[in-house]
N, C-alpha and C positions, 0 to 999 in steps of 0.2 A: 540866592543865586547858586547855583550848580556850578561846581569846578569843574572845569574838565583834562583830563586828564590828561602827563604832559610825558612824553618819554627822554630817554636821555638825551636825545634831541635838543630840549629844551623849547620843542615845536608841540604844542597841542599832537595827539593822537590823528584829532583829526583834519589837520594842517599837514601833519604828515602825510594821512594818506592822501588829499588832497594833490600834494604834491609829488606826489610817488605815481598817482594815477598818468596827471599831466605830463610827467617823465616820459613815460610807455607810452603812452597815446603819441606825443611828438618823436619821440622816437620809430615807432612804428612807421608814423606816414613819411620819415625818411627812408624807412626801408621798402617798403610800398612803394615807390618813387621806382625801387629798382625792380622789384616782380614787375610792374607794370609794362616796363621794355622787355625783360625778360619773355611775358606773354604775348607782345607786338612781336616782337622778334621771333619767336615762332609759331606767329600766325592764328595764333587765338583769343581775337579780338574779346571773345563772351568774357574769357580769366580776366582779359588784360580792365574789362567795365568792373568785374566783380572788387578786382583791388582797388580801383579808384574810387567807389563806392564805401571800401572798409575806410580809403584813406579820408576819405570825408568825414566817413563816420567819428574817426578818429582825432580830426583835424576839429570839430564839434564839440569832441568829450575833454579836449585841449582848453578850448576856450572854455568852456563852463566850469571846469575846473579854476581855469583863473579869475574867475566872475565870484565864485564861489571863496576864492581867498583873498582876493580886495575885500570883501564881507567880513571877514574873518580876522582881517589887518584891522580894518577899525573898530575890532573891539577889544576887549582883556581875554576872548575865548582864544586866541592864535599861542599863545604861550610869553612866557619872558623872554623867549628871541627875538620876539617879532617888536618887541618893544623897541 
């Protein structure tokens, strides 16, 4: 079996990014939430579609992200933290 590899974390490499992804993506469609009135508020409806579009996108790459580290939790790949 392949180790992989763990950083100071003590999170898998890729638990971290994992979870560094999901950060920014939920993060994101909090702030999208606010372009989006921004773009209502003045009057262009096409910006105000295109950000609720990204915040999907992103609301998407949130959840598979975490789909991705429940897989991850049960196994010995997530790191000694996760233990």
């Amino acid at each position: 079996m392949i180790e992989m590899a763990t950083g100071e974390t003590g999170f898998s490499d890729v638990a971290y990014d994992l979870i560094s992804v999901q950060y920014h993506a939920l993060k994101g469609g909090h702030d999208y939430g606010q372009y989006v009135r921004d773009a209502e508020n003045a009057g262009k409806k096409e910006i105000a579609d295109f950000f609720r579009k990204v915040m999907d996108e992103d609301s998407k790459r949130a959840a598979q992200c975490h789909d991705y580290l429940v897989q991850l939790a049960a196994t010995k790949d997530a790191g000694p933290a996760a233990a």
